[in-house]
C-alpha positions, 0 to 999 in steps of 0.5 A: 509201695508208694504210689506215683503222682503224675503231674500234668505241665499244662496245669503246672504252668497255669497255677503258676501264671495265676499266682504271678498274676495275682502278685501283680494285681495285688501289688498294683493294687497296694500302690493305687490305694497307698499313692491315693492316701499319700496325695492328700495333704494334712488337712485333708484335701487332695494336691494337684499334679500340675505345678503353677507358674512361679510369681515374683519372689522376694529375698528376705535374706538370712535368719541365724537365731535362738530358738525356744529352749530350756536355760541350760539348752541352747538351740539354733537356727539358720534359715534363709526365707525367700517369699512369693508373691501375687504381684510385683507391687507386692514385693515392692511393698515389702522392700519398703517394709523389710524392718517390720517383715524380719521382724514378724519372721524373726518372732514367729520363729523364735517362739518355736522349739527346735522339736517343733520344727523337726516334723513335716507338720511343725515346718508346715505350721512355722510356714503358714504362720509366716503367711499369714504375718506376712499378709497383714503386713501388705495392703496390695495383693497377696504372699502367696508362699513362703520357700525355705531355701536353707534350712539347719536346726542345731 
């Protein structure tokens, strides 16, 4: 004959408390350290929560371009490109320069392959490149960002 097990309710529920409870440590668990390792940028350092207060920006337009492809392959890009700066005289200095700043940007761009710019990393690259152009282009203060405004890679 088979026996009967009797099984108290008191301990019923508290295993099944316990599991739930250890599901929800875990998971929050999980969220900490993956939202940690996400918060970081590529080379390493940690991003700040806190937004800063936009600068004067200035429109460098639209860039409809060839990019870097095999002969028989041709690829483009359509990119509109706003810059902001530190100051107001900077952007007054790119208005008189704007030959020689389309210029840098329309090199640094022409010199990718749209593989390049399908990766979170080649976008980066193209933006700090264009930075850093666009910085030896000024004498009075600073680019502090490069913004992206459209972006289409056909």
């Amino acid at each position: 004959m088979a026996r009967k097990v009797e099984v108290d309710l008191k301990l019923l529920i508290v295993a099944v408390a316990f599991v739930i409870i250890a599901t929800v440590g875990s998971a929050f668990t999980t969220y900490l350290i993956f939202r940690g390792s996400a918060a970081q940028t590529p080379q390493g350092q940690e991003t700040t929560t806190t937004r800063k207060e936009l600068g004067p920006t200035h429109p460098l337009g639209e860039f409809t371009l060839n990019l870097l492809s095999s002969p028989n392959q041709r690829r483009y890009i359509r990119t509109e490109i706003v810059l902001e700066t530190s100051n107001k005289k900077v952007v007054g200095e790119l208005e008189k320069r704007m030959p020689q700043v389309r210029d840098e940007v329309i090199t640094i761009i022409r010199a990718r392959t749209a593989e390049d710019l399908s990766t979170q990393a080649g976008m980066e690259s193209l933006r700090l490149d264009i930075l850093k152009a666009m910085n030896a282009l000024v004498s009075t203060g600073e680019v502090t960002d490069v913004f992206f405004i459209d972006l289409i890679i056909q």
